[in-house]
BALOBA-1460 file (C-alpha; in Angstrom, 3 decimals):
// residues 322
<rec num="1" residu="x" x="-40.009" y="-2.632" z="22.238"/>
<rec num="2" residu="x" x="-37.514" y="-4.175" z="19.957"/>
<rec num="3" residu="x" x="-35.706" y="-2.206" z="17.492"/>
<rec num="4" residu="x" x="-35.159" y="-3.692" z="14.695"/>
<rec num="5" residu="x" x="-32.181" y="-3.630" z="12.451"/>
<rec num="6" residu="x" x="-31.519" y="-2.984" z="8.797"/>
<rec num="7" residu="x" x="-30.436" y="-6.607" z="7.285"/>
<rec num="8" residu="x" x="-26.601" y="-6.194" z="5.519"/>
<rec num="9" residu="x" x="-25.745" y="-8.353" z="3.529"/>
<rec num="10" residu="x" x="-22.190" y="-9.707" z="4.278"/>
<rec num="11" residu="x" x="-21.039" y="-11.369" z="1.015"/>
<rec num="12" residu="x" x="-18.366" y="-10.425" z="-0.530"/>
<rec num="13" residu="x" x="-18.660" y="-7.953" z="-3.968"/>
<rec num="14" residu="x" x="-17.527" y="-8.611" z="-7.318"/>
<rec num="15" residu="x" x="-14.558" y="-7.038" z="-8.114"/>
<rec num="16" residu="x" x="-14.957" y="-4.306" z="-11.268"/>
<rec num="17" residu="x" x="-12.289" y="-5.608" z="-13.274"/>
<rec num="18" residu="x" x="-11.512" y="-9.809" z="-12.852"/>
<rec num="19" residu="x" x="-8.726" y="-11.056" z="-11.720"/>
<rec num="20" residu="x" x="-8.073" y="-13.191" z="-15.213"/>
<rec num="21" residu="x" x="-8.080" y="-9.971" z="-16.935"/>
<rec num="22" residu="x" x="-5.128" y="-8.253" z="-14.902"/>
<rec num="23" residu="x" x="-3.578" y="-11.589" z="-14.724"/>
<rec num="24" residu="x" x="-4.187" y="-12.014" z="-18.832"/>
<rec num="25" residu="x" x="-2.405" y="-7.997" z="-19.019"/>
<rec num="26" residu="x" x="0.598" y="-9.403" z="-17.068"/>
<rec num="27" residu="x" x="1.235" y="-12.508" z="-18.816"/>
<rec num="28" residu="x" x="1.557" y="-10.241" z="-22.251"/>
<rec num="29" residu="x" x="3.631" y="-7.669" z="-21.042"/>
<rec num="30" residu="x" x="5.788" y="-10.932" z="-19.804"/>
<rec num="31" residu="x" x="5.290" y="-11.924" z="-23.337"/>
<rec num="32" residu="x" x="6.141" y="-8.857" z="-25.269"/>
<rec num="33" residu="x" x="9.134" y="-8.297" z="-23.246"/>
<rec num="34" residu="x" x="10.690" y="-11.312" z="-23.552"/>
<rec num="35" residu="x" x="10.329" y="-11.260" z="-27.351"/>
<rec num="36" residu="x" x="11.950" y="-7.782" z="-27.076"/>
<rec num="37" residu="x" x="14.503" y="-9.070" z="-24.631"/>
<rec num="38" residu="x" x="15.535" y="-13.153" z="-24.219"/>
<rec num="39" residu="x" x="17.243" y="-11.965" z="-20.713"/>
<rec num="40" residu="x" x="13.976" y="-10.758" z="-19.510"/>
<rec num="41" residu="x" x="12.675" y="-14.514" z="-19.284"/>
<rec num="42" residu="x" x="14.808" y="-15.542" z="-16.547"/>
<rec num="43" residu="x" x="14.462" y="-16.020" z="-12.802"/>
<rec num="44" residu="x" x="16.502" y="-14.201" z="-11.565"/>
<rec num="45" residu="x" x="15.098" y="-11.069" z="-12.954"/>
<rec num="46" residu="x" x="11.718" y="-12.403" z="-11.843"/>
<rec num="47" residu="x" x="12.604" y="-12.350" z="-8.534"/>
<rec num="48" residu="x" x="14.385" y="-8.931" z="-8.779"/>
<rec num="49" residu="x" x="10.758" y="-7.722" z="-10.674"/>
<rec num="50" residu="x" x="9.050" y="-9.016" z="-7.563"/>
<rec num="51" residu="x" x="10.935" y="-7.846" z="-5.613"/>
<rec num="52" residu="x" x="10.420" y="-4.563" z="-6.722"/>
<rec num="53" residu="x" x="6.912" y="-4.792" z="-6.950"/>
<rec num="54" residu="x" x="7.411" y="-6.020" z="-3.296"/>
<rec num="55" residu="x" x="8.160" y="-2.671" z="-1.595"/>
<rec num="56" residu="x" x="4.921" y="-1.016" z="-3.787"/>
<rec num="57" residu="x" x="2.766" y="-4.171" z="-2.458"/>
<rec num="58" residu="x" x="3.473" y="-3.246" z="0.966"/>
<rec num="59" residu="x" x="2.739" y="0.622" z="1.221"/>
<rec num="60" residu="x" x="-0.338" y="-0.609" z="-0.934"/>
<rec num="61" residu="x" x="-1.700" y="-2.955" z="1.165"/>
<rec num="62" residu="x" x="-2.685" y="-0.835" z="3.951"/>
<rec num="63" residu="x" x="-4.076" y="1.859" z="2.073"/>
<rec num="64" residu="x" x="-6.261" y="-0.989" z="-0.038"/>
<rec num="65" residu="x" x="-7.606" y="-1.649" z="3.577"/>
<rec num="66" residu="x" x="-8.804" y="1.529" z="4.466"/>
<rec num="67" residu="x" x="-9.983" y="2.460" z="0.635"/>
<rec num="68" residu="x" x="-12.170" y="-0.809" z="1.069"/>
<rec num="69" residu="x" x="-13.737" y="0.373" z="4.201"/>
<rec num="70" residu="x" x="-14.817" y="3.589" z="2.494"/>
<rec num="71" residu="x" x="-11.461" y="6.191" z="3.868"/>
<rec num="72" residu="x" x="-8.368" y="7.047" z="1.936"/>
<rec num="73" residu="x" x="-5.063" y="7.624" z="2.868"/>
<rec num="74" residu="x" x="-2.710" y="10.315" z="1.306"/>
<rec num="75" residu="x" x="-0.431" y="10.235" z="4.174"/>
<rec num="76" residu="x" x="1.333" y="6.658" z="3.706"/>
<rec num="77" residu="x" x="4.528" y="8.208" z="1.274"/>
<rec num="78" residu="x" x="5.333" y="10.481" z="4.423"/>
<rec num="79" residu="x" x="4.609" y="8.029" z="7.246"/>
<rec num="80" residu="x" x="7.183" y="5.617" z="5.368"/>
<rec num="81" residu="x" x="9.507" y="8.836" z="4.829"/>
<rec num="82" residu="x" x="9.363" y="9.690" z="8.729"/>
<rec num="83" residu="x" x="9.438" y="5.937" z="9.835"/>
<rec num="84" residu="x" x="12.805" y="5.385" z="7.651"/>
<rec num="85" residu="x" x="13.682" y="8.142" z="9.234"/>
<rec num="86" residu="x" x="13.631" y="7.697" z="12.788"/>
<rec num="87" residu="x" x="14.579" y="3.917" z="12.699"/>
<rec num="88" residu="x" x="17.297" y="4.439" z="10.819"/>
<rec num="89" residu="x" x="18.760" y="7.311" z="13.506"/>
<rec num="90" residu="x" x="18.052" y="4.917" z="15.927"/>
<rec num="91" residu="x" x="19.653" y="2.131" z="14.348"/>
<rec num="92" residu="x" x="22.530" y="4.378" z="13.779"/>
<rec num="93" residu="x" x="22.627" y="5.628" z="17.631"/>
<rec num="94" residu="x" x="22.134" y="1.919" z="19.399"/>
<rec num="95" residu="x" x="23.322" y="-0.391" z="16.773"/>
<rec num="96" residu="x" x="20.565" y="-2.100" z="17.481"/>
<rec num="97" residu="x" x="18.576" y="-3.165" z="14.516"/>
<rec num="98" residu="x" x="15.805" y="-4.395" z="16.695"/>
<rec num="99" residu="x" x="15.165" y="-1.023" z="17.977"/>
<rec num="100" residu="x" x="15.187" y="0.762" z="15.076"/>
<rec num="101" residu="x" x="12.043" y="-1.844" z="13.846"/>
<rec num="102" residu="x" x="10.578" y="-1.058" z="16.619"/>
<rec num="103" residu="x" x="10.429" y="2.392" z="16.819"/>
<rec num="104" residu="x" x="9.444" y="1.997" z="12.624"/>
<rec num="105" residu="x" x="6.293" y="-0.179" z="13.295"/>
<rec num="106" residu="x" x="5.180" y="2.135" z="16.287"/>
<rec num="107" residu="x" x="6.240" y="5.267" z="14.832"/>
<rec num="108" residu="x" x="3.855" y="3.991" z="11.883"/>
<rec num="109" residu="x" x="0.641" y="2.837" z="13.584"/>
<rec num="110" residu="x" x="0.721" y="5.922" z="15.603"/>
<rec num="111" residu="x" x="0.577" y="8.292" z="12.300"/>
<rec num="112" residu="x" x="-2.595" y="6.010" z="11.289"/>
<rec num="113" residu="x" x="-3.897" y="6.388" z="14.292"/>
<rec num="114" residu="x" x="-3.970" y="9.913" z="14.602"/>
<rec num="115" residu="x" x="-4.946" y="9.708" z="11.185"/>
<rec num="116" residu="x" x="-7.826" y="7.535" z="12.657"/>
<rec num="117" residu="x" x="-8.721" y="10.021" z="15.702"/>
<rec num="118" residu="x" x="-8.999" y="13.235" z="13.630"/>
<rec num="119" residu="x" x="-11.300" y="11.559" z="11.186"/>
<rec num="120" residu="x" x="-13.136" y="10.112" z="14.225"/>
<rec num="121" residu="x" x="-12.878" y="12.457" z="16.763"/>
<rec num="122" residu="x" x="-13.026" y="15.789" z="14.955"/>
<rec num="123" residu="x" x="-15.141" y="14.428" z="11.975"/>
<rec num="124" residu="x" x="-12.397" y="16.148" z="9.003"/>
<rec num="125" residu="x" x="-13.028" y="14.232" z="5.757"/>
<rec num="126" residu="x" x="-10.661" y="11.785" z="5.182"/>
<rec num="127" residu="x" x="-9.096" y="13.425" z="2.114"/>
<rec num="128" residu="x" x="-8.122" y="16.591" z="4.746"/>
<rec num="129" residu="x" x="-6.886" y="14.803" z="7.288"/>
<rec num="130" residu="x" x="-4.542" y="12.384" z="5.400"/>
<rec num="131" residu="x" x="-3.367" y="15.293" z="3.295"/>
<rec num="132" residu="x" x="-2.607" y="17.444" z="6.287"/>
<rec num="133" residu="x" x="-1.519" y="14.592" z="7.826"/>
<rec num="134" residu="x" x="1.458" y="14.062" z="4.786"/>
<rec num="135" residu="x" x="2.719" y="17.232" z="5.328"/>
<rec num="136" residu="x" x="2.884" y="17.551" z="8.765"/>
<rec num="137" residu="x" x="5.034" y="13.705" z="8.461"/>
<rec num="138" residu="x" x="6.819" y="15.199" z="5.983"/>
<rec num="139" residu="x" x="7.946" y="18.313" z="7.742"/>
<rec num="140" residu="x" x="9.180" y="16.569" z="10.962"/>
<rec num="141" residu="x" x="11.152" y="14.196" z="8.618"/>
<rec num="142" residu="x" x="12.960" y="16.951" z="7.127"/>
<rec num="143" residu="x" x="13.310" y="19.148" z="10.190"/>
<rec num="144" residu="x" x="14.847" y="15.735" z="12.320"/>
<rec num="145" residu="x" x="17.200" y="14.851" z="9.490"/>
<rec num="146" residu="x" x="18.407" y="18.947" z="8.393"/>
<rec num="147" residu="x" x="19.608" y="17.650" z="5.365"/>
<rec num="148" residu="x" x="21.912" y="14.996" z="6.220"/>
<rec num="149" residu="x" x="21.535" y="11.374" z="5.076"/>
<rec num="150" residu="x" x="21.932" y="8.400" z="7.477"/>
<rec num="151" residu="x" x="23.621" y="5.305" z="5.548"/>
<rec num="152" residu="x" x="25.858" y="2.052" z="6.765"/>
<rec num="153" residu="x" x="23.321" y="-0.377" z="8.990"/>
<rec num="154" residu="x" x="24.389" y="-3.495" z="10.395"/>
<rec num="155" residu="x" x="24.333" y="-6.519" z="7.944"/>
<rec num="156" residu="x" x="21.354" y="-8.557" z="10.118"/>
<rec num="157" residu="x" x="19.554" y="-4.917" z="8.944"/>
<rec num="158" residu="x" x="20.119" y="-4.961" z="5.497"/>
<rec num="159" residu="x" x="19.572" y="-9.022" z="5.130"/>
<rec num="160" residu="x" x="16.025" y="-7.449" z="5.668"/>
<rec num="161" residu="x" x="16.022" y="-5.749" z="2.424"/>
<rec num="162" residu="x" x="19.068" y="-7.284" z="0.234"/>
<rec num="163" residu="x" x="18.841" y="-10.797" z="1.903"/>
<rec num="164" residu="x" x="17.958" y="-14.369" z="0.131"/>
<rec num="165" residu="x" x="16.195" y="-16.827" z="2.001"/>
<rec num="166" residu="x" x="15.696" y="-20.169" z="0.127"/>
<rec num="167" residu="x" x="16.951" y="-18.469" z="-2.972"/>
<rec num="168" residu="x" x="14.004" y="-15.974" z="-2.973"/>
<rec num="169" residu="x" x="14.794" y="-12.341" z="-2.176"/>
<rec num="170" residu="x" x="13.377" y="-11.745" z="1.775"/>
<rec num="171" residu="x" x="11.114" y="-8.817" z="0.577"/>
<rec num="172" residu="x" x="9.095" y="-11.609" z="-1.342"/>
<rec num="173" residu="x" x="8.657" y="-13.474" z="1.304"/>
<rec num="174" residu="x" x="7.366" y="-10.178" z="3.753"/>
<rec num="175" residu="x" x="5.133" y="-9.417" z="0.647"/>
<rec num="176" residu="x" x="3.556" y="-12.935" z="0.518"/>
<rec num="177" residu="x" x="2.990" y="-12.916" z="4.153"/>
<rec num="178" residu="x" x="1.507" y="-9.503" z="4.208"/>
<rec num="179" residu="x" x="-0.540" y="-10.523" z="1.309"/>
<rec num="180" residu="x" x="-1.686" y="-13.677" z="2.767"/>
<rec num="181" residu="x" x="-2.635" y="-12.188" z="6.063"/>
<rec num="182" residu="x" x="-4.623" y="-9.044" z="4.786"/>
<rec num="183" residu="x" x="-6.472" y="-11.520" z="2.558"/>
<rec num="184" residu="x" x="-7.282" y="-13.741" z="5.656"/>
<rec num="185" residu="x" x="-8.220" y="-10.546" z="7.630"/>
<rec num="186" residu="x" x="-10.754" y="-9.425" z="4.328"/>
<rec num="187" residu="x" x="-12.423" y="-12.736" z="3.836"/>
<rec num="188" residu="x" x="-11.939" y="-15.080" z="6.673"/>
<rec num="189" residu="x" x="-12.855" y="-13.008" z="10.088"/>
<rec num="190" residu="x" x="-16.083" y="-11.158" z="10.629"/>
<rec num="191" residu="x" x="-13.981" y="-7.829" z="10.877"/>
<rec num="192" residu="x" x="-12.842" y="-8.106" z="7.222"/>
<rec num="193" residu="x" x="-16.226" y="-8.901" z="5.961"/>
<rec num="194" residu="x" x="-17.597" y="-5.751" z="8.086"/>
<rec num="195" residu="x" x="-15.246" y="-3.842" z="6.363"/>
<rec num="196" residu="x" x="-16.680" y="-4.448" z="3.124"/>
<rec num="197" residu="x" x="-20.461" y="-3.746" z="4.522"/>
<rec num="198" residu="x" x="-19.293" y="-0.599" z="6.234"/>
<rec num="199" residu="x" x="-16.964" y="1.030" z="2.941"/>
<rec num="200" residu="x" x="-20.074" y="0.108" z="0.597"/>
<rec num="201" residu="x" x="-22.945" y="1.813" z="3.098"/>
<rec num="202" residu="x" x="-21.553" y="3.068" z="6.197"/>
<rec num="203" residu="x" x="-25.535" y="4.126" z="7.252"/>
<rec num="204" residu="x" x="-26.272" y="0.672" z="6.891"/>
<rec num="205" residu="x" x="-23.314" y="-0.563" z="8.961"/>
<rec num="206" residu="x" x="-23.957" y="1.318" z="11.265"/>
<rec num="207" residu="x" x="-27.700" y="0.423" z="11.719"/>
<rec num="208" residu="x" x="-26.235" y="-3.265" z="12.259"/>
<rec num="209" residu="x" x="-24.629" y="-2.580" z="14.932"/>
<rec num="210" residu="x" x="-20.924" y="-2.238" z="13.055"/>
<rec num="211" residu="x" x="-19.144" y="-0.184" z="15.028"/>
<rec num="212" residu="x" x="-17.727" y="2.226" z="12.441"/>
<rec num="213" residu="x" x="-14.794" y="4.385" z="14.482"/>
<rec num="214" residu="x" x="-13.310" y="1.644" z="15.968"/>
<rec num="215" residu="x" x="-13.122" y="-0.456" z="12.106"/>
<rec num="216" residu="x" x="-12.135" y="3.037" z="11.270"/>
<rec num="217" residu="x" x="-9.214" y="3.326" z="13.848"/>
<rec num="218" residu="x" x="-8.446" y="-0.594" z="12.955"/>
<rec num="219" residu="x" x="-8.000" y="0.583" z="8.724"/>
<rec num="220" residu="x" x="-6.156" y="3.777" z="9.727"/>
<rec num="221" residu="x" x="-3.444" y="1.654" z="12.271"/>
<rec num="222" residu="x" x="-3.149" y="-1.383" z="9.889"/>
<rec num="223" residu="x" x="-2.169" y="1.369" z="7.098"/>
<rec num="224" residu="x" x="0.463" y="3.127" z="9.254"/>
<rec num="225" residu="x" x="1.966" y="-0.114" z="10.093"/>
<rec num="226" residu="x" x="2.474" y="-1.234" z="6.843"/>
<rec num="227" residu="x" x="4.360" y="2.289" z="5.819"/>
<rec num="228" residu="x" x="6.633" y="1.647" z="8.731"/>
<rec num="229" residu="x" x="7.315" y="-2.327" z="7.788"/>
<rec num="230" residu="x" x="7.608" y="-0.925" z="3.961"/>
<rec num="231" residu="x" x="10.251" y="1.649" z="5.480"/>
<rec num="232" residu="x" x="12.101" y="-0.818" z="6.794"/>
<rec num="233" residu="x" x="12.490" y="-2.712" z="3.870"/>
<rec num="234" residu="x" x="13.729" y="0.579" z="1.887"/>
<rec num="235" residu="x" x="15.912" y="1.284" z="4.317"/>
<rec num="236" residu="x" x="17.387" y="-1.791" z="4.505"/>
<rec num="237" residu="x" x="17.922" y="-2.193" z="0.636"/>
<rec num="238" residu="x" x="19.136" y="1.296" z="-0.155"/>
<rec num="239" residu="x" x="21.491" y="0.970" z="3.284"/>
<rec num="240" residu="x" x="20.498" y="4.610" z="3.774"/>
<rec num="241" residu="x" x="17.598" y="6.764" z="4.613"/>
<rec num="242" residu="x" x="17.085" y="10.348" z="3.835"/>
<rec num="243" residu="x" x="13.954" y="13.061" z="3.981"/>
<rec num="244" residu="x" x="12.969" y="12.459" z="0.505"/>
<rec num="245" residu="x" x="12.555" y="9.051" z="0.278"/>
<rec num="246" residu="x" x="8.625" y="8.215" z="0.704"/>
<rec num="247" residu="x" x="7.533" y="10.558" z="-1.842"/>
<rec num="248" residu="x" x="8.044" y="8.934" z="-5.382"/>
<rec num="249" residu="x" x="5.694" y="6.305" z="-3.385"/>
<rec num="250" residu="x" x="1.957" y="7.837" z="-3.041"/>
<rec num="251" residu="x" x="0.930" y="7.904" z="-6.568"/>
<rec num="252" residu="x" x="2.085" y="4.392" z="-7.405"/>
<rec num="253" residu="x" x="0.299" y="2.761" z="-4.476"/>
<rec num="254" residu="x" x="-2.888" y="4.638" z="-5.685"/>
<rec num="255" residu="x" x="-2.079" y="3.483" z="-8.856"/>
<rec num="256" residu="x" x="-1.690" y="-0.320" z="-7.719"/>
<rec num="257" residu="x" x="-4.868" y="0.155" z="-5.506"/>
<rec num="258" residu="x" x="-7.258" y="1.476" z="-8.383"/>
<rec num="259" residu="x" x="-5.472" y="-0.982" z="-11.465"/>
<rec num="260" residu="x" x="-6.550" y="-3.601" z="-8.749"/>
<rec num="261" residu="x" x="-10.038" y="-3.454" z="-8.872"/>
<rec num="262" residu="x" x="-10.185" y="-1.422" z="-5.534"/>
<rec num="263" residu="x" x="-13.285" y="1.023" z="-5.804"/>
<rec num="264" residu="x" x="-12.698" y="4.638" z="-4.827"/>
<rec num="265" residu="x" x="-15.867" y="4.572" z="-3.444"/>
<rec num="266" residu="x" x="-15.344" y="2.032" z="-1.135"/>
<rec num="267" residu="x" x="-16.925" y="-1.511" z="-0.239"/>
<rec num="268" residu="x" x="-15.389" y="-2.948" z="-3.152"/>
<rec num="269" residu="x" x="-11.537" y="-4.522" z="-3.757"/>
<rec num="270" residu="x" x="-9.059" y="-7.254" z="-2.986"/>
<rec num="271" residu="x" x="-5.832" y="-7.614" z="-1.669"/>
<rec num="272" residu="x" x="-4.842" y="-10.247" z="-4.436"/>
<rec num="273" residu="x" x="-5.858" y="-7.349" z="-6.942"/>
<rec num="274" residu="x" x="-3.643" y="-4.978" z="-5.345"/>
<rec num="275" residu="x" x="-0.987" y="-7.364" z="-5.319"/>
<rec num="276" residu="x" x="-1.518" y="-7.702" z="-9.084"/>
<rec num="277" residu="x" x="-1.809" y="-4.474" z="-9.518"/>
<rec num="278" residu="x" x="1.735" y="-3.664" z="-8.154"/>
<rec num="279" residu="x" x="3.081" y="-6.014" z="-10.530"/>
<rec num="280" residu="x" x="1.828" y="-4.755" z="-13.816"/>
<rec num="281" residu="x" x="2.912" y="-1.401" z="-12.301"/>
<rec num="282" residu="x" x="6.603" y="-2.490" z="-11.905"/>
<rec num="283" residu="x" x="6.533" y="-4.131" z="-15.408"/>
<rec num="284" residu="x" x="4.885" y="-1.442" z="-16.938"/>
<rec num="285" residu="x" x="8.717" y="0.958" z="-15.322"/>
<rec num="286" residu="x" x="10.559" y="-1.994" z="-16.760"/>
<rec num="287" residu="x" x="9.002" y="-2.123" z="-20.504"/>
<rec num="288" residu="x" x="9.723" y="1.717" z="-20.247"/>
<rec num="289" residu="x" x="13.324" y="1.505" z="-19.099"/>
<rec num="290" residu="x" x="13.829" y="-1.694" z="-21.536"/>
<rec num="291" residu="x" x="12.385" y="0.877" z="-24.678"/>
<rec num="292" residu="x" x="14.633" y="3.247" z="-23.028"/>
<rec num="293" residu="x" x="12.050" y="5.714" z="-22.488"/>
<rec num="294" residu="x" x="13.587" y="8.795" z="-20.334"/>
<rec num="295" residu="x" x="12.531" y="8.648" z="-16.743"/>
<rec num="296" residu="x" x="10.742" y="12.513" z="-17.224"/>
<rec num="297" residu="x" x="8.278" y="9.868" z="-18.986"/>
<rec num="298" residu="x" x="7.451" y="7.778" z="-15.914"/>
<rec num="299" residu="x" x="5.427" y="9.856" z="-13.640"/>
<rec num="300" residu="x" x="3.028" y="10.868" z="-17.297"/>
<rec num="301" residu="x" x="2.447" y="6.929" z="-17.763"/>
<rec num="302" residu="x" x="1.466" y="6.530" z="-13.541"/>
<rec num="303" residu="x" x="-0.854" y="9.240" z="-14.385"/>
<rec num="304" residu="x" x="-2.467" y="7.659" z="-17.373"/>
<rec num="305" residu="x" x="-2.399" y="4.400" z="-15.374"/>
<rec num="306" residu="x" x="-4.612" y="6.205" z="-12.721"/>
<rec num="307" residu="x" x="-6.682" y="7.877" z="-14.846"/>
<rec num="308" residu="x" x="-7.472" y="4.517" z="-17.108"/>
<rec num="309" residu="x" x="-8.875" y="2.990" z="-13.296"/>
<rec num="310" residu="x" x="-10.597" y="5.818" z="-12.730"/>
<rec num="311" residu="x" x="-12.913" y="5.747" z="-15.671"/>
<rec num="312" residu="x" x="-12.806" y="2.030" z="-15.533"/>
<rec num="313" residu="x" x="-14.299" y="2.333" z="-11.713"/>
<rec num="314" residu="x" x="-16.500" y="4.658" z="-12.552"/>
<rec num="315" residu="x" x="-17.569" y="2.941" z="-15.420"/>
<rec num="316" residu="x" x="-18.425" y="-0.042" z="-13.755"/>
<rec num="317" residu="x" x="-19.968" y="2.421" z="-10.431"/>
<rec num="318" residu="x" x="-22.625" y="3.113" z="-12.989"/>
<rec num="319" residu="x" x="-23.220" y="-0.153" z="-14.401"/>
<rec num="320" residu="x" x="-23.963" y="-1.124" z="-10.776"/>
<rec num="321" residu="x" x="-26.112" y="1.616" z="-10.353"/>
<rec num="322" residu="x" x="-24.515" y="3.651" z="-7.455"/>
């Protein structure tokens, strides 16, 4: 007898809140600020706002992945924090730059994988495992580096980070290749379009033959290796690496994810979004440090941020009847 299936539809969902309307936000914060400051209409801090935004794009990116498929990630601040970590000991030890990417990028897709396997394997929600998974990150960072801080890499290491290529800082250019390959990956291969099917009814997906741990294991490792690429990046822009330095990170990626249009409850988002989403972030810091609004101020307005795409998510959750 021939079972039969449960049809899925594989088009890809609206986003909640358009893309013209978080490009129309941008374009008057641009606006404002300019009127409030003439220097802040020039290139060259455009590039230095992007590339800012850059480094919040990256850790983002992977985490709008696995939101999209229906998971979360609270682990990717730590998982950057232990990646700098480690690559930058390395990098210190061999003077070898490539090393110390390599053992960044692995060191990072092995977090999301475990990440991956206890979700999988041991069936702990998501939300547990990433959060147990931060700490446990964060604790080996802090117990590896007891206290000191690593600083001085080799200048191919820190072209990485502080480097021009064609006059555009080289974190822009990582960003718009990470950006252009996650959004080939989410609308251009089968895989990125089962992603979608499986975050908005994983029952479903299932029933059509998706097979959900290994997209799940996919998400998780594509979300580690971004933290490790976004370490390196840090790394090689500060020039130094210490235990502490993933965890101003979590809340703004969240942030970038949700004022993107990505849906908390999964199935729904873009990587374009996200990208926009880390830039009205980063101009949203700037307006704040251009009104010269104290930095205690910052983490209340990332809240408000959050909170703002929450109730705009679930907002439009309802609308759509879920």
């Amino acid at each position: 007898m021939t079972t039969l299936q449960a049809p899925v539809s594989t088009a890809l969902p609206a986003v909640p809140v358009p893309m013209l309307v978080r490009l129309a936000i941008i374009v008057v914060i641009c606006v404002a600020l300019s009127l409030i400051s003439p220097a802040f209409a020039t290139i060259d801090n455009a590039l230095n706002l992007l590339r800012q935004a850059s480094l919040l794009f990256l850790v983002a990116s992977g985490l709008t992945l696995v939101i999209i498929g229906g998971g979360l990630d609270l682990s990717i601040g730590a998982n950057l924090t232990l990646c700098a970590c480690l690559s930058a000991s390395v990098i210190k030890l061999t003077g070898q730059p490539v090393a110390g990417v390599a053992v960044a990028l692995g060191c990072g897709t092995l977090v999301g994988l475990t990440n991956g396997l206890l979700i999988n394997r041991l069936k702990i929600p998501a939300f547990l495992a990433t959060f147990g998974m931060l700490w446990v990150a964060q604790g080996i960072a802090y117990w590896f580096m007891a206290g000191q801080v690593i600083y001085g890499f080799p200048a191919a290491f820190r072209f990485f980070g502080g480097g021009f290529w064609l006059g555009v800082p080289v974190p822009i250019w990582v960003m718009l290749a990470v950006g252009a390959g996650c959004l080939i990956f989410l609308t251009r291969t089968t895989i990125g379009r089962e992603v979608y099917v499986m975050g908005a009814n994983e029952a479903a997906a299932s029933l059509s033959g998706i097979p959900i741990a290994r997209r799940r294991m996919l998400l998780y490792a594509l979300s580690g290796f971004a933290a490790g690429l976004a370490a390196l990046i840090y790394v090689a822009r500060l020039n130094a690496a210490e235990p502490g330095i993933g965890e101003p990170l979590l809340l703004p990626a969240i942030a970038a994810v949700l004022v993107g249009g990505t849906s908390l409850f999964g199935g729904s988002g873009s990587i374009l979004g996200t990208l926009s989403g880390a830039v009205i972030l980063t101009l949203i810091v700037a307006a704040l440090n251009l009104l010269n609004v104290g930095s205690a101020w910052h983490p209340f307005v990332t809240g408000a941020v959050i909170l703002l795409a929450m109730l705009t998510d679930a907002f439009a959750a309802r609308r759509a009847g879920h």
